[in-house]
N, C-alpha and C positions, 0 to 999 in steps of 0.2 A: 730856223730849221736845224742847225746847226746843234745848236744846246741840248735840243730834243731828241736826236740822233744818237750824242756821245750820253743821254742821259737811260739811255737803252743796254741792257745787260744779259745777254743768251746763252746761259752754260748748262753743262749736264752733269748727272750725276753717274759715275762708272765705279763698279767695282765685281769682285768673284761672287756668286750666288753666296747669301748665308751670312751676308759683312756688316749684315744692317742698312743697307741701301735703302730700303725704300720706309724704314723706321727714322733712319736721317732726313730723306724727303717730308713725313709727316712734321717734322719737329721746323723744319726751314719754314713750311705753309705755316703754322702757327705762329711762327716768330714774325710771317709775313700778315698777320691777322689776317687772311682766307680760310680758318675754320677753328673751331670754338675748340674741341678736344682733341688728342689724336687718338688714331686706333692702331693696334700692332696688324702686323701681317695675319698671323692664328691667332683667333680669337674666339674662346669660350663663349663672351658676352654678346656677340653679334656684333660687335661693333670692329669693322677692316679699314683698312688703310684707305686712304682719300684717294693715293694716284692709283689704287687695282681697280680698275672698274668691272671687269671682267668677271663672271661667279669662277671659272675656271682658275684664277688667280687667286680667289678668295679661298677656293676649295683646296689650292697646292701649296700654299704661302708663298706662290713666285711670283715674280714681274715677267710678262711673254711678250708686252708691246711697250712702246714708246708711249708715255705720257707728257701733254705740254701744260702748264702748269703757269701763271704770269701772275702778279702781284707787285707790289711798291715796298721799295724797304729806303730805309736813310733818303740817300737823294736820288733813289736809280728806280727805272721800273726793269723788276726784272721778270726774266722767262728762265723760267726749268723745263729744263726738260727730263723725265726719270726715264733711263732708260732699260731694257730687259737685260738684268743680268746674266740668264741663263748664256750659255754657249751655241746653246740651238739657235737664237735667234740673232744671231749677230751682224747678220744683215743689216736687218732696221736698226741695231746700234748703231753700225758706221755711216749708215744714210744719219742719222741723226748727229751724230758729231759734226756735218755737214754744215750743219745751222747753228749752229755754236760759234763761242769767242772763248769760250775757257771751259773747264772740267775741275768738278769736285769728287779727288778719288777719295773711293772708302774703303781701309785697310783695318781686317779684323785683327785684334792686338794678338790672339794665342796661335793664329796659322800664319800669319804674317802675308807677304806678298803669294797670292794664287794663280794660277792658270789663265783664267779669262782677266785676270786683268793685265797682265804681260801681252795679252793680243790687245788689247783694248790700249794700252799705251804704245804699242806698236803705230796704230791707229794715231794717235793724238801726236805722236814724231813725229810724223808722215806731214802734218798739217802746223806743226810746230804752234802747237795747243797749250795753251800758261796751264797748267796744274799748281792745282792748291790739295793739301793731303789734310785727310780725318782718322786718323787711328783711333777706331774702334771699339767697343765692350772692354773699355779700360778697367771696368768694374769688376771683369772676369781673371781668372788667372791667365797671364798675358807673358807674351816674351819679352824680353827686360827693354827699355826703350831704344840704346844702343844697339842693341841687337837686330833693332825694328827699321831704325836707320841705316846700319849699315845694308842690311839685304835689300831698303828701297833702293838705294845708291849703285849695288855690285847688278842687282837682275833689273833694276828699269833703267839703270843707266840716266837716273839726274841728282842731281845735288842737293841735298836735303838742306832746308835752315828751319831748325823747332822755334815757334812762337811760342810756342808752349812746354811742360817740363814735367811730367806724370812724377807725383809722392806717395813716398808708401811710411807706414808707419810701422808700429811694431806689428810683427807677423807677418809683415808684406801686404796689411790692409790698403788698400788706396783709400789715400785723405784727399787728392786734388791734385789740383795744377799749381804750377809758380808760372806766372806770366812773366816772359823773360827778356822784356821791356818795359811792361809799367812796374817791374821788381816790386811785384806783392802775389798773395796767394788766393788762388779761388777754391776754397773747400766743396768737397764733395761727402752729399751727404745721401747714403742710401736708401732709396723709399720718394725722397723728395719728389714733388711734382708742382708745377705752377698751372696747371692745366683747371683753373676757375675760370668759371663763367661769371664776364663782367658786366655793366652796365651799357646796354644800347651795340645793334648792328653783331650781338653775337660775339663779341670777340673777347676771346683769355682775359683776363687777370694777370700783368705783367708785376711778378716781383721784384724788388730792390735785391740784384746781388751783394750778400755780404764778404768783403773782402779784409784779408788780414795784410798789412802792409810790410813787409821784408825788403826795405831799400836795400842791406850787405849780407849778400847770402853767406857769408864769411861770422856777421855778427849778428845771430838769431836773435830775436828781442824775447822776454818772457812768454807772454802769449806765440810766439813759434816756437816756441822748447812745450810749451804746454799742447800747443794742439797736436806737433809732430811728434814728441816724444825722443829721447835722446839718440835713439839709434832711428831715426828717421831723416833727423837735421843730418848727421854724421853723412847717411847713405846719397843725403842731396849733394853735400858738403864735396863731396869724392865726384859725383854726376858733374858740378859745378867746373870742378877744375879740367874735366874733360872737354866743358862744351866749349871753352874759351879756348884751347887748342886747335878744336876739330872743325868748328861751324864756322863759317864767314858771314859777315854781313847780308843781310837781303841788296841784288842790284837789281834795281825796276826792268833794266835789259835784258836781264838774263831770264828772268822770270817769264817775261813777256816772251821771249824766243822760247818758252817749254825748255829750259835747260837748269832751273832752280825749280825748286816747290818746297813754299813755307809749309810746312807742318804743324797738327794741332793734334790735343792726348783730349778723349773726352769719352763720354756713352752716350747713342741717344735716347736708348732707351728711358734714361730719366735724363735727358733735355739739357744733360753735364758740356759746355765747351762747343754748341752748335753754334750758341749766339755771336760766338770770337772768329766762328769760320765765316760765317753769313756776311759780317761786319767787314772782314777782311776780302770777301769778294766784291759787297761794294760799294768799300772806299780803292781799290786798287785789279780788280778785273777788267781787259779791255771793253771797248764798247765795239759797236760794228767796223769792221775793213774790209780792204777793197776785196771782190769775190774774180776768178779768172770766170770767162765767159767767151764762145767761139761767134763772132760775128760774123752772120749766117747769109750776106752779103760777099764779103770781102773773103768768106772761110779762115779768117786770122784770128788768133788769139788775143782778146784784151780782156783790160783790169777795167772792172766796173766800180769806180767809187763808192763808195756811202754817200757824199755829199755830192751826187751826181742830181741835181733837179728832177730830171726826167726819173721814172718810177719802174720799176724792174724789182722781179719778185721771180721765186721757184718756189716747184711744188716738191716738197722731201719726204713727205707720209701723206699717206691716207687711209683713215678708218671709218671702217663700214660699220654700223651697227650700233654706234657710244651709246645709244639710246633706242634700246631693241625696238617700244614702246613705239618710235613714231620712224621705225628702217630708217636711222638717218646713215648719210656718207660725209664723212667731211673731212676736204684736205687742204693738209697745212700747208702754209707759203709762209715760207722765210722771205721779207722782205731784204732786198741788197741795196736798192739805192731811191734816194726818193723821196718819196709819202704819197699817201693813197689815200683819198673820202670816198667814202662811203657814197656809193652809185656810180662810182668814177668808170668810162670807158675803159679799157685796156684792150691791147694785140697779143692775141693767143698766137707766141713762132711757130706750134708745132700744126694747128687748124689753117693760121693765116688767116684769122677774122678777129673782127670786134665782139667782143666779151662784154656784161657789167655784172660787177658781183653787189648787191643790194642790200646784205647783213652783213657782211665782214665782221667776225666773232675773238673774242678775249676768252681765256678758260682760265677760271677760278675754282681752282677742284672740281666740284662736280659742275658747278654754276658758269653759265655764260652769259655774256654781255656784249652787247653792238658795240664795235668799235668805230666811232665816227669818223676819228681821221690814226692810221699810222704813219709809221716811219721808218725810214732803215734799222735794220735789228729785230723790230718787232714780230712776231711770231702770230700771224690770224687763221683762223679758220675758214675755210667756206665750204655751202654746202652747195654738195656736187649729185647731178643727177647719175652717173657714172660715165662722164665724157671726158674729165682730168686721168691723167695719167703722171705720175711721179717721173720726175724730171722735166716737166712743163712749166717753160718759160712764158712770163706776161710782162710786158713792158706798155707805155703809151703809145710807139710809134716803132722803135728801131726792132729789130731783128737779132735774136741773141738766143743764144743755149750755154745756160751755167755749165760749167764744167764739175767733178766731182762725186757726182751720185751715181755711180755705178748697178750694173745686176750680176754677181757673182753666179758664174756656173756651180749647181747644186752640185752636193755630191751623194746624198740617197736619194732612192726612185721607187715609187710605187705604183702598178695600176688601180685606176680603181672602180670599185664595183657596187652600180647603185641597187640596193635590196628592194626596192618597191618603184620598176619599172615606170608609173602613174608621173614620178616625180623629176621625171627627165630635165624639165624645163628649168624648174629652181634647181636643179644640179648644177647646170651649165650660168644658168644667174650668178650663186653659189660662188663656183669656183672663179667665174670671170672677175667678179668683185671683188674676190680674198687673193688673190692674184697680182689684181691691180692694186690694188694696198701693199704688197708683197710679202703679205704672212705664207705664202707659196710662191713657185712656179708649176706652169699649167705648159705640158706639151703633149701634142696629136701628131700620135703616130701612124701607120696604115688603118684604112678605114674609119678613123677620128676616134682611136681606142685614146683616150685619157692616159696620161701620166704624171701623179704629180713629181715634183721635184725639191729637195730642202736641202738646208744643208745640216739638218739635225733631228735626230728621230724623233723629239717633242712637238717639233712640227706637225708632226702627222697626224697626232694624237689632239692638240688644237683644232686644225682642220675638221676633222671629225667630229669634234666639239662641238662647235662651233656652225658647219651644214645644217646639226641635229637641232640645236637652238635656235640661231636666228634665218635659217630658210627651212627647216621643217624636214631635212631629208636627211635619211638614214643611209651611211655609205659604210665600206670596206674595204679593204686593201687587199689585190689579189699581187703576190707578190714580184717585182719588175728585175730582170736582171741586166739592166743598165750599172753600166759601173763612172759615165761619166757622160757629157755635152760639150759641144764647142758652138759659137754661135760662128756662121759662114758667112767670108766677103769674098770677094773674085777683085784681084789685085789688077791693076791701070793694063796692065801687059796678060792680063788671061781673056784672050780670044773666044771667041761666041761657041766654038766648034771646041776649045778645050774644055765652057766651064758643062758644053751639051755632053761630053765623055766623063766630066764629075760625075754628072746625073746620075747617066749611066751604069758607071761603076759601082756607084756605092747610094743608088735609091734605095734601096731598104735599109740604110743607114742614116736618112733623111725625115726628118722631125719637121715642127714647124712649133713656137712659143706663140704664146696667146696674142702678140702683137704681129705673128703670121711672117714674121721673120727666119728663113734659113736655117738649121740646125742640124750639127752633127751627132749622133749618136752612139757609141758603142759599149761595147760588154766588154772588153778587153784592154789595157793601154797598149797593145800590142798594133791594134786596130788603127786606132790614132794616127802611133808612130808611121807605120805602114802609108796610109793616107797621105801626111805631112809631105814623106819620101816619092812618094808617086806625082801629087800634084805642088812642087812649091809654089804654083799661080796663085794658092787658096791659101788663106789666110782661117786660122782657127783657132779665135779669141775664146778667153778663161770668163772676161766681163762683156757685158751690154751696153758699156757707155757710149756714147754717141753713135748709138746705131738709126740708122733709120727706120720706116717700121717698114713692113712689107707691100 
């Protein structure tokens, strides 16, 4: 069990909208033979990207959800996960980092380090996440690579070591990489594509890269004077004597701690320097570790092994609808420790009953496949009638709640308003579903008026979407003026009779979340403040982690 454990690979892909995220994800699936061509984000030809499933993705060129993504490369199987760039949904990004061992960031070469991905490694500190870096449309006019480096270094605060070493030739053409360990050159040739269809199962046509060999960068051979050109070698020649100053060695520890990240120059657009990242994650990305977890017996915190026998698994997403065609729901479980076959019983902690899931699913782009038996690491599907909730724990027998996956109090609010009265039913379906996925939050205020809650106006515009598409109802936003939430607990020491004077006070400031849990409401932070000051008994969380439900 052991080999099959550490032979398991679950990283994501993070970066700022626009960096080529999800054109890098295409080029990974291909190199992982799961699809015969790729397609770009916008595409004239009809033919879109493998991880958008969405038409709404297709129609915007964004990523709005988490895609999981599994395949075999070298000797690992691995799981991607692609996650929504946007900023709007960063939610389901950090739920998704959750079930990860490593992150492939992707930095566009001409804007350099962005906004969401400063939160997005915020995120990956926090969790002390190995990073591996991809710079970007090197093909484009780009910031010089020093310059690329030092800003990763000063604003995410880690330590750069380039694998790789972007050439330019005369004009400042980009000719390629110098690999600055096997000391030779990978030319880059514009237009190039390896994207043939080969013999049998669909899969590419893998060409033979041609490589020019430059053991002394100091002593170009004639073929690197010929292909770089004299004021090309020169410009390396100077890059050269900097990196032997400035770079240190790769240490596997430091890496592994998220406090180094090898770095690589490439495009994915033409499929330039993918294959050197893919390769580097896995021959050297961790495999699954220990997960924290509250033991719901004892109320104590422990570490759950990977190579724990017993089998423990959480739910970190779920989407409704992959497959408009047959309303499916299905939610992922990051397996933690264990292995699981297929029909296997399990202990639902949060029901307190036995479970069997009967298909346990692999996702192959768009294609799925039973998985007969997992393992810690692995990433499954299941299909849920809508009784799983995100952050549900299964194990065989013990009593456990992952720690980690939070519900961030929203910070916009909408009411909303359904235009064709008839369809009240699939509204409340609707929103209960997209909710429990966490593409929203859903709270009932007086009279059970609707509010949704996001923490980004694209949000809303999804939802909407989304109602209209896959449950058939047409809604509107009548406008809310909430300006915040806190989710309410009554502390060891607040008395029956103080939390009956909360009530009191501040019922028409009292909400309830889809999970029928407590909620503070106000227009004002003044309100809040106010509250905080009057009742210290009450406690008035930002997150939904380990709450109970109502």
């Amino acid at each position: 069990m052991r080999q099959e454990i550490e032979k398991r690979c679950p990283f994501a892909i993070i970066s700022h909208p626009d960096a080529g995220k999800t054109t890098l994800t295409e080029q990974i699936l291909w190199y992982g033979n799961v699809i015969r061509e790729t397609g770009k984000v916008k595409s004239k030809q009809g033919k879109f990207a493998t991880s958008d499933w969405m038409d709404l993705e297709k129609e915007r060129g964004i990523s709005v959800s988490s895609t999981v993504l599994s395949f075999e490369y070298k000797h690992r199987l691995m799981h991607l996960l692609d996650t929504p760039g946007h900023k709007d949904f960063s939610e389901d990004t950090y739920r998704t980092l959750t079930a990860v061992e490593s992150a492939l960031m992707a930095i566009d070469a001409a804007k350099g380090v962005e906004a969401q991905t400063i939160k997005l490694m915020e995120v990956c500190r926090l969790r002390q996440t190995p990073i591996v870096s991809f710079i970007n449309k090197m093909d484009r006019d780009s910031l010089s690579p020093l310059a690329l480096l030092e800003q990763i270094e000063e604003v995410l605060k880690i330590q750069c070591l380039p694998f790789s070493w972007p050439l330019k030739g005369k004009g400042g053409i980009f000719k390629g990489v110098y690999d600055l360990r096997a000391k030779k050159i990978l030319p880059f040739t514009k237009g190039q594509s390896h994207h043939e269809e080969g013999e049998g199962e669909g899969k590419g046509k893998k060409e033979e890269q041609t490589f020019l060999e430059y053991p002394d960068p100091l002593k170009p051979t004639q073929e690197v004077l010929e292909f770089l050109g004299e004021e090309g070698v020169k410009s390396f020649q100077e890059d050269w004597d900097l990196l032997q100053d400035t770079f240190p060695e790769l240490e596997l520890e430091l890496f592994l701690q998220g406090k180094q990240t090898p770095v690589f120059f490439g495009s994915a657009l033409y499929q330039f320097g993918v294959k050197e990242v893919l390769s580097f994650i896995a021959d050297h990305c961790p495999g699954p570790s220990s997960k924290k977890a509250i033991d719901l017996v004892t109320s104590q915190e422990v570490e759950i092994s990977p190579y724990e026998e017993e089998f423990s698994g959480v739910v970190f997403k779920i989407q409704a609808n992959m497959d408009p065609k047959h309303r499916d729901r299905i939610a992922f479980i990051r397996v933690c420790s264990g292995s699981f076959v297929k029909g296997q019983k399990l202990f639902s902690c949060r029901e307190k009953k036995e479970v069997r899931f009967q298909s346990p699913l692999f996702f192959q782009a768009r294609e799925r496949t039973v998985s007969e038996e997992s393992y810690a690491g692995d990433i499954i599907g299941i299909h849920d009638t809508g009784k799983l909730q995100i952050g549900d724990t299964f194990t065989e027998k013990r009593p456990l709640k992952f720690l980690g996956i939070p519900h961030f109090a929203p910070e916009l609010f909408q009411y909303v308003q359904l235009l064709d009265p008839l369809k009240s039913k699939q509204l409340d379906k609707g929103l209960e579903q997209l909710s429990e996925e966490g593409a929203v939050q859903v709270f009932f205020g007086i009279g059970g008026r609707k509010i949704l809650g996001a923490i980004g106006a694209l949000q809303f515009e999804v939802i909407k979407y989304r109602l209209f598409h896959e449950y058939g109802v047409k809604a509107d936003y009548v406008s809310c003026p909430l300006q915040g939430i806190r989710w309410i607990i009554f502390k060891p020491e607040c008395s029956l009779s103080k939390q009956e004077e909360f009530r009191k006070a501040y019922g028409s400031f009292l909400v309830s979340d889809g999970k029928k849990r407590m909620v503070f409401s106000y227009t004002s932070p003044w309100d809040l403040k106010l509250a905080q000051e009057k009742f210290p008994q009450v406690e008035f969380l930002a997150t939904a982690e380990g709450l109970s439900y109502g």
